[in-house]
N, C-alpha and C positions, 0 to 999 in steps of 0.2 A: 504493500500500500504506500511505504514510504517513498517517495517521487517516483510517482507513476502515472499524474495528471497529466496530460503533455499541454491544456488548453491554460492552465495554470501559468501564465506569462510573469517574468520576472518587472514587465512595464506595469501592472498590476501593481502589485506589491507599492515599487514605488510612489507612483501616481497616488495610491490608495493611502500614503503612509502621507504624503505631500497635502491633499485635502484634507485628512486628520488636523494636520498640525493646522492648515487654516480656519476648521469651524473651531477647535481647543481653543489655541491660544487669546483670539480675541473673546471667548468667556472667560479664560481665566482669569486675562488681564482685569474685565470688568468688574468678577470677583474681589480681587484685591485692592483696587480704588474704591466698592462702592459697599461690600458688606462683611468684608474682615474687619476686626478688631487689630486694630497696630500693638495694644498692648499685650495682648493674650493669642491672638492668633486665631478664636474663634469665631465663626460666624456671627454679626450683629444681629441677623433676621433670614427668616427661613425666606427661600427662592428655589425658585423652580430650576432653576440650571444645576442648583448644587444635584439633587440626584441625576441628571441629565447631564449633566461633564462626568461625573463617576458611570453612569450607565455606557455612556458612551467611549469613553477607556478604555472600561473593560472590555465592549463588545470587538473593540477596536485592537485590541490586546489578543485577545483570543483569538481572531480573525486571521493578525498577522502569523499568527504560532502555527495555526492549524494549513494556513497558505504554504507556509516555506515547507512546512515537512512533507508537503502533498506535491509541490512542485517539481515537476520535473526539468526545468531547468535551472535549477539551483548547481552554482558549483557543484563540482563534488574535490576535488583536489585544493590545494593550499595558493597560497598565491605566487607568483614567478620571479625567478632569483634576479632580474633584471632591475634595473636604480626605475624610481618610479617619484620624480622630484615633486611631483601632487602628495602622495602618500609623505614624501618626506616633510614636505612643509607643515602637514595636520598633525605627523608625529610632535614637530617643534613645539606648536601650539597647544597640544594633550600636553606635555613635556612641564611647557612654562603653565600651564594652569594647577599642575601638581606645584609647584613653586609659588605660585599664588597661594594654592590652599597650606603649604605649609607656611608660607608667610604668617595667611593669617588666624590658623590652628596656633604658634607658636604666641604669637602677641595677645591673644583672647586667655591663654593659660598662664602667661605670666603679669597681667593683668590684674587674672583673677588670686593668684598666690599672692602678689605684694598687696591689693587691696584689703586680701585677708591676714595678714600678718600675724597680727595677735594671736591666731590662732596657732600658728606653729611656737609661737613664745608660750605657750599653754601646756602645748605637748599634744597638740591635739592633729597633727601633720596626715597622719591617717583619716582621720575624719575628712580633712580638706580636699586629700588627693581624690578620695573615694568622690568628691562632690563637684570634683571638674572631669569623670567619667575614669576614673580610676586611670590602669596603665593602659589603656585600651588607646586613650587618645595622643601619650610616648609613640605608642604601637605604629599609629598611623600616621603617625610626622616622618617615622625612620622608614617605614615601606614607601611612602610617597617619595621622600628624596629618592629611595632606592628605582622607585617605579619610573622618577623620571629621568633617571641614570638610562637605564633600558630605553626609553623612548627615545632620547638624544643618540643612542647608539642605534634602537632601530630608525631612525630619520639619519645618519651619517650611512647608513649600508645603502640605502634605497638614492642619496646623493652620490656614490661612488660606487664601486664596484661588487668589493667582496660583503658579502653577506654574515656579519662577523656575528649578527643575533643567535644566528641559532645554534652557537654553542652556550649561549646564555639559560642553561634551560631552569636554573634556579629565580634569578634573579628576573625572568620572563613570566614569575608567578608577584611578584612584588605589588605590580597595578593589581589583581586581584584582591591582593589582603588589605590593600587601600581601602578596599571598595569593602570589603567585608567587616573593617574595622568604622565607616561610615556607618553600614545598617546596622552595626552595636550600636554604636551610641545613637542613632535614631530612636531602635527601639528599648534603648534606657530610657527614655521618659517617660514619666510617670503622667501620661496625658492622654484622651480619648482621640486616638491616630485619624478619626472618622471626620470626628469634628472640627480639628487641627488641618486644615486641608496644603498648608505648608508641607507640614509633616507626612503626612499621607503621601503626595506628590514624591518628596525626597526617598520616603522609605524606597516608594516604585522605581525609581530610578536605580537605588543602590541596588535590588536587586538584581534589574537587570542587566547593568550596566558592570553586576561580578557574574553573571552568567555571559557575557558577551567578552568580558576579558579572560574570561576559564576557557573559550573558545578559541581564543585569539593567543593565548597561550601557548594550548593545544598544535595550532598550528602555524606558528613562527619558530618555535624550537621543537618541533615534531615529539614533542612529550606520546603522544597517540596517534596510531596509522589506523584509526577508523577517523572515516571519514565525518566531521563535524562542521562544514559549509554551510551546512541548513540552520545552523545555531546561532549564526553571524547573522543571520536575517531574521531569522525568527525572536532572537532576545536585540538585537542590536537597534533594531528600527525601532521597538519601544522604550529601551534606554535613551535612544538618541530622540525619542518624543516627550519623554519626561524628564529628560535632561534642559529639552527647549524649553519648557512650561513652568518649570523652578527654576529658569535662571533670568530668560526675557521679562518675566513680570517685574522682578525684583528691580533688575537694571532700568526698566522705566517709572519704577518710582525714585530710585535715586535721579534721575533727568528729571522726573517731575516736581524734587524737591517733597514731596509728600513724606517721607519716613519708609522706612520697611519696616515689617511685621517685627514685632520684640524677640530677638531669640534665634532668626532667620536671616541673615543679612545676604548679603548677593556675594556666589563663592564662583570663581571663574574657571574649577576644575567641571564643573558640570555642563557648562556651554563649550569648553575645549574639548571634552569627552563626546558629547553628541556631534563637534565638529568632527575628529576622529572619525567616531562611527560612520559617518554618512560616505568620510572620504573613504574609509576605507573598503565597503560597500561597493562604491562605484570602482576601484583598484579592484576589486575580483571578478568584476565583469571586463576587466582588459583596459578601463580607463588610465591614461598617463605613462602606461609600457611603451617604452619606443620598438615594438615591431608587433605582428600580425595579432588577431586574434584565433583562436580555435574554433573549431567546428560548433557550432550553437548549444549551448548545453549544458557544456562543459569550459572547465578553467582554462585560460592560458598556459601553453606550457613552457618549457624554456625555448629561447629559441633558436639556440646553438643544435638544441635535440630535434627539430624540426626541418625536414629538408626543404631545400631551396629547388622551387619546383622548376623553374629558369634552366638554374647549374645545372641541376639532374638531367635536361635536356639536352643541355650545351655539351657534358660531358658522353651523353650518348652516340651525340653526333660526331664527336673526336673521336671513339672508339670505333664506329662502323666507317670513317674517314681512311685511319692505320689499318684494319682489315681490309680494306678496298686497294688500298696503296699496295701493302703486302703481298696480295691475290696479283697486281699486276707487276711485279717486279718476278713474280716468282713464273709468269707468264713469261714474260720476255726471257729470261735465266734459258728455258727451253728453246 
């Protein structure tokens, strides 16, 4: 059953994920201008969109999942060892938004430690550590650096030749535990995730957004030889949807000078992530490789492995050239 649609077109998907994001984002934006709480984060007043931007998510969410894994023209192989300067640039940009968020992961924690001071003159440092999300949020400052170590390296291979990531097969899990050490501390709050529609949004994001880099893992250091293409589209285009949706709104209220939500400020790892995603997305359909595509269907392959249908011709014609010449020399000899 798994990609066995053929009518299942990859332009679908896309197009389908592209008008999402157009009817979403301009509710959500309205949302946050017109019935969030900036203090609390909650709902001011009940609206109809609220179950109607959730309803439509999910259907939207599900849709995308059920599409790629039916699709039969979904990759099925990894992406091609050729410099691909599109992918390298989105890497840059994932790269420095992990540098952003650790920015300002690092100043939010030390912030909040000298603010509370007293409390370590107490003896009470336990208590404190535990209440800016224990080691969880250390955790994710050291992976994040690590992650954009990786990314800077996978954006130098895709600029130059050698493919120097995929011996990285450790440190190609780093963006992962990013993103996993994100849904802890999401879901350390002690707050109704439903009605928090911040929070809600982010949760979805991290999820999908460590199921899209466990993919991406997967196959830039060949961690796994089953095939996992369908996981790039299927978690990736919802990551890279709720990654739009928690980060555009935010960023137009700081334009707008209104305030952001208490507790939620605008993080640039999540709009650089969804930028990733999309490029990368369009890099396994063949986009920004400087040579041919493959046959419909299927990935790019390298294309050194690919013969040159030209030359193969060219060198045909030399060969039954030398047999023709040969045959007449060996004629006249008589």
């Amino acid at each position: 059953m798994k990609a066995s649609v053929k009518f299942i077109k990859l332009k679908y998907l896309l197009f389908g994920f592209v008008c999402s994001l157009l009817v979403a984002l301009p509710v959500r934006v309205y949302q946050i201008f017109s019935i969030v709480e900036k203090d609390t984060g909650f709902f001011s007043r009940k609206s109809p969109t609220i179950p109607l931007l959730y309803g439509f998510l999910a259907i939207v969410t599900i849709s995308i999942i059920a599409l790629s894994y039916l699709s039969a023209e979904i990759p099925s192989r990894g992406l091609s060892m050729k410099k691909n300067k599109l992918l390298g640039i989105a890497s840059v940009i994932f790269g420095a938004g992990l540098i952003a968020n650790i920015s300002r992961e690092t100043t939010v924690l030390l912030k909040n430690l000298t603010s509370k001071a007293p409390l370590i003159r107490h003896g009470s440092l336990l208590e404190l550590f535990s209440q800016q999300g224990g080691i969880v949020v250390p955790v994710k400052i050291v992976v994040a650096f690590l992650g954009a170590i990786y990314l800077f390296l996978f954006s130098f291979s895709h600029f130059g030749r050698k493919s120097s990531y995929k011996e990285q097969k450790v440190l190609a899990l780093t963006p992962v535990l990013w993103a996993m050490c994100g849904l802890i501390i999401c879901l350390m709050q002690e707050i109704s995730y439903i009605k928090v529609s911040e929070l809600m949004i982010e949760i979805c994001f991290y999820v999908f957004v460590m199921l899209f880099l466990m993919s991406f893992a997967k196959i830039s250091s060949s961690i796994s030889d089953k095939p996992v293409m369908w996981h790039i589209f299927a978690f990736g285009l919802p990551a890279a949807l709720f990654g739009i949706l928690s980060s555009v709104p935010r960023f137009m209220l700081l334009l707008s000078g209104n305030g952001l939500v208490s507790g939620y400020p605008f993080d640039l790892s999540s709009l650089a992530a969804a930028t990733f995603i999309i490029m990368y997305i369009f890099a396994s359909l063949g986009l920004g490789f400087n040579g041919r595509n493959s046959e419909k269907g299927k990935l790019q392959n390298r294309e050194e492995d690919i013969p040159d249908e030209a030359e193969a011709l060219m060198n045909n014609s030399l060969t039954d050239s030398e047999t023709q010449e040969e045959d007449t020399d060996e004629t006249s000899g008589l």
